[in-house]
C-alpha positions in Angstrom: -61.5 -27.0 -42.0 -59.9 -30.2 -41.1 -57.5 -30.5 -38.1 -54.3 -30.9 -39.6 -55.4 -27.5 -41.4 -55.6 -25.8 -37.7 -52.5 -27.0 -36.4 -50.8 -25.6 -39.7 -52.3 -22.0 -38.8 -51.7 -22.2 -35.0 -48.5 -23.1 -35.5 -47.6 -20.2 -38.3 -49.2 -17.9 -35.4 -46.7 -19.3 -33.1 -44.1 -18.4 -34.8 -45.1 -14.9 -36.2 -45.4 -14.1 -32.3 -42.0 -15.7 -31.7 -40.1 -13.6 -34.5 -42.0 -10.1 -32.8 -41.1 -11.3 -29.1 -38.0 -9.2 -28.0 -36.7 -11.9 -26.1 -35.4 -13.6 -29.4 -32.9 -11.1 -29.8 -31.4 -11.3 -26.2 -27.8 -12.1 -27.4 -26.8 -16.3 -26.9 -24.3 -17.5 -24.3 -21.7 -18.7 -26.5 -22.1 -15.6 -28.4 -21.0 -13.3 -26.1 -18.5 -15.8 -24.2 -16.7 -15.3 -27.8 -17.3 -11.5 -27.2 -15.7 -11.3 -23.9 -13.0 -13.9 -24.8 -10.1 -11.9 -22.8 -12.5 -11.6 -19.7 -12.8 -15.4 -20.1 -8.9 -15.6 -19.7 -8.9 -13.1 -16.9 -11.6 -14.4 -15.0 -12.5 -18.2 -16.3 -15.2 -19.2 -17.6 -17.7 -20.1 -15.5 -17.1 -16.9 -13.7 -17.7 -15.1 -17.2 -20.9 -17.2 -17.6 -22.5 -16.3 -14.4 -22.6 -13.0 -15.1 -24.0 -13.3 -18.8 -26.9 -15.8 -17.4 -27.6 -12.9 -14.7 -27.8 -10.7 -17.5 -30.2 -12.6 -19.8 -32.5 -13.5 -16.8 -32.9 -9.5 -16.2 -33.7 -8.7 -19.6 -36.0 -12.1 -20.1 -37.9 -9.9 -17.0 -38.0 -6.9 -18.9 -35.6 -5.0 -16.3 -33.3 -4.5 -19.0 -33.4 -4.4 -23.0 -31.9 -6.9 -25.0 -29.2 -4.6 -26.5 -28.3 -4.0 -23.2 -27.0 -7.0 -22.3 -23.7 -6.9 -23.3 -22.9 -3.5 -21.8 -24.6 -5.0 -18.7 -22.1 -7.8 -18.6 -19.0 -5.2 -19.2 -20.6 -3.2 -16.3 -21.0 -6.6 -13.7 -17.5 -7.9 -14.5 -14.9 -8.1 -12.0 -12.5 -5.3 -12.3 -9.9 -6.1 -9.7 -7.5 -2.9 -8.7 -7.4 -0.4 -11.3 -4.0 1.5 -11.9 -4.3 5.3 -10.9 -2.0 8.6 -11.6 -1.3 9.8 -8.1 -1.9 13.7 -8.9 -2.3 14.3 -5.1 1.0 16.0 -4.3 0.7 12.8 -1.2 4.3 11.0 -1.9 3.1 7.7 0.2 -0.6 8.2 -0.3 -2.3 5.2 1.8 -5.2 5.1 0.1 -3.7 4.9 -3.4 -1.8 1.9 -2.0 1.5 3.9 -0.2 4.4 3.4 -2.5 4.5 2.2 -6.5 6.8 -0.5 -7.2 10.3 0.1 -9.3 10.1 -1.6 -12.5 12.7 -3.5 -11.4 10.6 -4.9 -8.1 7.5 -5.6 -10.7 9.9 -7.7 -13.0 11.1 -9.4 -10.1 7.7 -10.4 -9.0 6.9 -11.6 -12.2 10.1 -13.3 -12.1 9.0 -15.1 -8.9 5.3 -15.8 -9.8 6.4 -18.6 -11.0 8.5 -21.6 -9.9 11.4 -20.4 -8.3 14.3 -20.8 -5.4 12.5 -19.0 -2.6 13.2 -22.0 -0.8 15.8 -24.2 -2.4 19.4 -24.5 -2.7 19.8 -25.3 -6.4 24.0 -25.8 -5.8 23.1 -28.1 -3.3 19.8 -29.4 -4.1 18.3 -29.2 -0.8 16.1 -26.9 1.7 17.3 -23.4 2.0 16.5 -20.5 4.2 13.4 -18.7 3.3 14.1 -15.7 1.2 17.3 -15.5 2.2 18.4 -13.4 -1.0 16.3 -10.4 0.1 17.5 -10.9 3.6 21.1 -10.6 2.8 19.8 -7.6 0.5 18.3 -6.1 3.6 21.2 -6.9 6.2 23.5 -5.0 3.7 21.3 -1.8 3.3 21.9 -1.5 7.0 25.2 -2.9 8.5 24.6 -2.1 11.3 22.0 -4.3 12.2 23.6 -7.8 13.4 19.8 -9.9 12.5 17.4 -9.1 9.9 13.9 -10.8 10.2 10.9 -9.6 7.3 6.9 -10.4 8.4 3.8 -9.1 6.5 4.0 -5.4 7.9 4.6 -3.2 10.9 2.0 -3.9 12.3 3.1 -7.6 12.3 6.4 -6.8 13.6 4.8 -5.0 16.8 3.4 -8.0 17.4 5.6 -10.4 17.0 7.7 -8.4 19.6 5.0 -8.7 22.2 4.1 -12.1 21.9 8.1 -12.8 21.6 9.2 -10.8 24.6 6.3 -10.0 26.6 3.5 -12.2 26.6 2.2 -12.0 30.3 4.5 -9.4 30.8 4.2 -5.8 30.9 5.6 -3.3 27.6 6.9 0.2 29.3 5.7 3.5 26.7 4.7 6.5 27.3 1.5 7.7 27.2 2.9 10.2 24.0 3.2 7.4 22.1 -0.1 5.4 22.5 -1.1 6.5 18.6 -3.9 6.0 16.6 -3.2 5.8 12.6 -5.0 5.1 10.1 -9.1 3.1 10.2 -9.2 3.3 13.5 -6.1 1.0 14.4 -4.4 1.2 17.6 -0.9 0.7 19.1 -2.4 0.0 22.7 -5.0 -2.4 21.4 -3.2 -4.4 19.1 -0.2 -4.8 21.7 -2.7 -6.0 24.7 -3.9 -8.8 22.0 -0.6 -10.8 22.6 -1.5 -11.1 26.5 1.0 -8.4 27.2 0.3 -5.6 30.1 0.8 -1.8 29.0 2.8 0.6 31.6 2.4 4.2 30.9 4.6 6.4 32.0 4.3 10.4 31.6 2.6 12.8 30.5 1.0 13.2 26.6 3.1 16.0 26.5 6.1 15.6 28.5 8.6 12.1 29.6 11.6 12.1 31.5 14.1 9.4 32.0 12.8 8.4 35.4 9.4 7.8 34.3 11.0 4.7 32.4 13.6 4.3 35.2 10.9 3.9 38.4 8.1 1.5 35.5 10.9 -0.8 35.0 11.1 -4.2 36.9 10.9 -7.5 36.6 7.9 -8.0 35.2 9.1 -5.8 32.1 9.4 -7.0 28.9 11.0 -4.2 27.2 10.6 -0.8 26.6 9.1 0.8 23.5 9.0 3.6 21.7 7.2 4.5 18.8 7.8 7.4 16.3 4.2 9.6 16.5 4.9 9.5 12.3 1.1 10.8 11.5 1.3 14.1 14.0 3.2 16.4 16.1 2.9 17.9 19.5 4.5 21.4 20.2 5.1 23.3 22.5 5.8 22.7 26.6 7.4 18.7 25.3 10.1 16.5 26.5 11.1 13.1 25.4 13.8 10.6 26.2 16.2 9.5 23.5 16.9 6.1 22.7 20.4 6.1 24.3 19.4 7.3 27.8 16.9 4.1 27.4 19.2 1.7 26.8 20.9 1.7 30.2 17.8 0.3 32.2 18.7 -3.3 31.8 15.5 -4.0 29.4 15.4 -4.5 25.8 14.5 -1.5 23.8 12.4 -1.3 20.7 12.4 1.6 18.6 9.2 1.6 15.8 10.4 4.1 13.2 7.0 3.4 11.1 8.1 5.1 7.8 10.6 2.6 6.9 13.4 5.2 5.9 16.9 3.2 6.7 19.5 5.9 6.4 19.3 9.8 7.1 17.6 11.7 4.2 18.9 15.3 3.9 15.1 16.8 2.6 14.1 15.2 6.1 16.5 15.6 8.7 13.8 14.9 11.6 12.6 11.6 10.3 13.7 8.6 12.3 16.3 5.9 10.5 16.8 2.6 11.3 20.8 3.5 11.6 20.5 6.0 13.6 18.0 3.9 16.2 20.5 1.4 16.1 23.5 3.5 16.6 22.3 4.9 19.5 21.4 1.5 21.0 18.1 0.3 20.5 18.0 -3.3 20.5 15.0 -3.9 17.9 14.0 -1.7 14.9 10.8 -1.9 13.7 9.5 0.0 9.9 7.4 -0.5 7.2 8.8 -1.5 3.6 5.9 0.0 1.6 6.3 3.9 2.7 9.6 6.0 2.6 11.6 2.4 1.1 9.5 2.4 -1.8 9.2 -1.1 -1.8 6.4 -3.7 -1.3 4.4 -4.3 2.1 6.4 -5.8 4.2 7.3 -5.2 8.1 11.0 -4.9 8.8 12.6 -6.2 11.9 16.2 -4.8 12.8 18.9 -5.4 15.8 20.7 -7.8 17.6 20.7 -11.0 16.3 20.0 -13.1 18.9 17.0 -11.1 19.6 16.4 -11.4 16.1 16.3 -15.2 16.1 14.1 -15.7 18.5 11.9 -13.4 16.6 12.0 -16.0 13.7 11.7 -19.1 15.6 8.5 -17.8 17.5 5.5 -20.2 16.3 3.8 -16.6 15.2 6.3 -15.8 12.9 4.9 -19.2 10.2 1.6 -16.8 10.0 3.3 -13.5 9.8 5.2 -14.5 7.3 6.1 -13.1 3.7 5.2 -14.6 0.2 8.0 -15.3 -2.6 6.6 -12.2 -4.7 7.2 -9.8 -1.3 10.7 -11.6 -1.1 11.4 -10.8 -4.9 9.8 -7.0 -4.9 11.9 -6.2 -1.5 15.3 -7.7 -2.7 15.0 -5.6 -6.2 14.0 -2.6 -4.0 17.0 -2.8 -2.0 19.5 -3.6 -4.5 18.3 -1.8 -8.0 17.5 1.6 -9.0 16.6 4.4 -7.1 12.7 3.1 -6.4 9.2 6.0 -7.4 9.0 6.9 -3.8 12.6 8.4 -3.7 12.3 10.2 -7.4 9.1 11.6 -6.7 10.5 12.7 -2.9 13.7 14.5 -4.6 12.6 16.1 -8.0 13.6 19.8 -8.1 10.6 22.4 -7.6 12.0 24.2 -10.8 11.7 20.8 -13.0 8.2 20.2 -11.4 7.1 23.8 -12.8 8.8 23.2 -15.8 7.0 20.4 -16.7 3.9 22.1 -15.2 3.9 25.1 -17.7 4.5 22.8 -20.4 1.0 20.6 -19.7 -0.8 23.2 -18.9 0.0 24.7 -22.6 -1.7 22.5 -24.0 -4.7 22.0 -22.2 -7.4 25.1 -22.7 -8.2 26.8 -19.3 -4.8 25.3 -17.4 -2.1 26.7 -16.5 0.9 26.1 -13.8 0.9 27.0 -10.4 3.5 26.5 -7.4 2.2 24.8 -4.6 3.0 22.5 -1.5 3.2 18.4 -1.5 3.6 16.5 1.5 5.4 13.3 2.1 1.8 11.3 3.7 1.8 7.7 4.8 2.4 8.6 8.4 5.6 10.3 7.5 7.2 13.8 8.0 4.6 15.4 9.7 4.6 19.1 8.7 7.5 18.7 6.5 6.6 21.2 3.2 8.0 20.3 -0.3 8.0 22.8 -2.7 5.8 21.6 -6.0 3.8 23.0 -9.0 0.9 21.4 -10.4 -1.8 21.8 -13.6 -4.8 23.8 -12.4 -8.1 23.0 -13.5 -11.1 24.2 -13.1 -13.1 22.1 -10.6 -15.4 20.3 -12.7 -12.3 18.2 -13.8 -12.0 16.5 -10.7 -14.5 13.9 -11.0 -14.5 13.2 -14.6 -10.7 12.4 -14.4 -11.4 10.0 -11.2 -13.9 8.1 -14.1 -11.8 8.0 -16.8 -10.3 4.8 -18.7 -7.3 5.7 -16.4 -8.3 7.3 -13.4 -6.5 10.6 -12.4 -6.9 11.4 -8.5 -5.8 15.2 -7.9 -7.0 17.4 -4.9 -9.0 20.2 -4.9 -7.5 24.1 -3.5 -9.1 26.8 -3.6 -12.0 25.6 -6.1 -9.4 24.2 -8.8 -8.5 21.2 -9.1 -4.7 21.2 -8.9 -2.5 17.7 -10.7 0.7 18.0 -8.5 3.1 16.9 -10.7 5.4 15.6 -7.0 3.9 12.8 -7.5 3.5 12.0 -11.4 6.7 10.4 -12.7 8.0 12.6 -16.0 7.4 9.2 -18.1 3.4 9.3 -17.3 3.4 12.8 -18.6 2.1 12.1 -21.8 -1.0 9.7 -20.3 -1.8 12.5 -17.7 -2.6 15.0 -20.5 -4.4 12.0 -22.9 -6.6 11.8 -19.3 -7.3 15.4 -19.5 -8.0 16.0 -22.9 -10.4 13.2 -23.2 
């Protein structure tokens, strides 16, 4: 046989074992970039690619099949956050990211994702104050605060506080008010970061006004109180209010934490920044993402010289909000009534009406009355009356895994959708999510 003869054959050999080796049919790269064009849009490209190569290289090894690639690829992309029904019966729940936007606060952020006048004067064509729309939005949902100042949450404006007005110093609170909220974070902790010294005075269950009046000196800073939001201590308890304070010659700075800015009648125990202010604190302190309904934000309240130095503290630069917090505050403050304050008021009866209509339609439901609470270190103990679907159990986890996850809670072995929480328009979605 000559040799040209024997290369012929070897080579037909070759490629009969090619066409039976399964890693022919492990899909190309431009193939399924085409395939997962809209991840490519989302993600970019090389970011797309990385995880198709990582793909191909596992089934090359034989740790996965060559039809599995693609599903592989689905699996490894990023997801980013995923929406999610609150069915909790949690108004502000913190893990499901505390309050839902208005649609008018998303529009405005897509509004201001773009180019836009955070910072400009466009009469004048020069520099402007930063966000200074949202701040005159904020300074006129409470009048009677004389300066306005907005950082990146309460947390923020704590500390902007002590590094402002006590750095070195010492911060008067009582020892009822050194709280721990949520992942471990601490008020005592975060306030001795700034340099600033912590005097306790009273008990954890009792305070009296000459507790504060024999801890102040000249080496205070200011006194503080903060709102125990996340629990509640009954019993044999005194505090001092905010007006007895504000005769000891030091500033006073009231953290309210929930961020509500005006009495609400369903919570008439609930601190507002009005009230603080009314009775004479000099600084308020509240969140923007928990009884406001708006974005994260920390809100800083009071007299407005004490305000300004606030701003003008070197801290403030990294504290700072972005132009889409600006935009989603401002449309808080001056549209419509935001989630948070729809969800927090909705009638009982409504709630069960819509309740028994669901559960109808869904085999094995049916309404129930039951209890929501307002969460995000709000209200303590404060009850509102609700109704939810009841499922059986097993529903729990498949609607946490569906296309749009459903988060309930389970009572009593059901697993209960409190409709407190799930807007009237989302109806329809909810029982999609439970049908399958």
């Amino acid at each position: 046989m000559s040799e040209d003869r024997q290369r012929g054959r070897g080579q037909l050999a070759a490629d009969a074992e090619g066409r039976t080796d399964p890693r022919r049919q492990i899909p190309r790269t431009d193939a399924l970039l085409v395939s997962f064009a809209d991840a490519v849009r989302v993600h970019g490209a090389a970011t797309v690619k990385a995880v198709i190569v990582t793909a191909q290289q596992r089934a090359r090894a034989g740790e996965i099949a060559p039809s599995e690639v693609a599903s592989q690829v689905a699996a490894a992309l990023p997801t980013g956050p995923r929406r999610v029904i609150n069915a909790t019966g949690v108004v502000v729940h913190t893990n499901l990211g505390r309050a839902p936007l208005s649609p008018a606060a998303r529009a405005a952020m897509d509004a201001a994702s773009g180019t836009t006048d955070v910072e400009f004067d466009l009469a004048t064509g020069t520099r402007a104050r930063r966000g200074r729309s949202a701040l005159a939005a904020l300074a006129s949902a409470v009048p009677d605060a004389g300066g306005v100042h907005v950082v990146n949450n309460n947390a923020a404006a704590l500390l902007l506080c002590a590094l402002a007005f006590a750095a070195g110093r010492e911060i008067v609170i009582s020892r009822g008010e050194l709280v721990e909220i949520g992942d471990g974070f601490r008020i005592p902790e975060l306030l001795r970061s700034t340099g600033a010294r912590l005097h306790e005075v009273g008990t954890t269950n009792r305070v009296h006004l000459r507790d504060y009046a024999e801890a102040v000196g000249p080496s205070t800073g200011f006194i503080l109180k903060v709102h125990p939001s996340n629990f509640q201590v009954t019993g044999f308890t005194s505090t001092v209010d905010i007006a007895s304070l504000t005769g000891l010659g030091v500033p006073v700075i009231v953290d309210i934490g929930s961020g509500l800015l005006a009495p609400h009648p369903l919570l008439p125990d609930e601190p507002d920044a009005a009230t603080a202010l009314r009775a004479g604190a000099d600084i308020v302190t509240a969140s923007g993402d928990k009884l406001l309904g708006g974005p994260q934000a920390g809100l800083l309240l009071g007299d407005a010289d004490l305000v300004e130095r606030l701003r003008g503290h070197p801290a403030a630069r990294a504290l700072r909000v972005d132009k889409l917090t600006l935009a989603a505050l401002e449309a808080t403050l001056r549209g419509p009534i935001p989630p948070v304050r729809q969800t927090l008021e909705a009638s009982a009866d409504s709630l069960f009406e819509r309740a028994s209509l669901l559960a109808a339609q869904i085999p094995g439901a049916e309404a129930v009355r039951c209890v929501a609470a307002v969460g995000g270190g709000g209200a303590p103990g404060v009850e509102l009356p609700s109704a939810a679907v009841s499922l059986p159990m097993e529903y729990a986890e498949s609607l946490r895994l569906g296309e749009i996850p459903v988060v309930g809670r389970i009572e009593r072995g059901r697993c209960l959708l409190d409709l407190r929480t799930v807007l009237p328009s989302d109806d329809e979605l909810l029982l999609r999510a439970v049908l399958g």
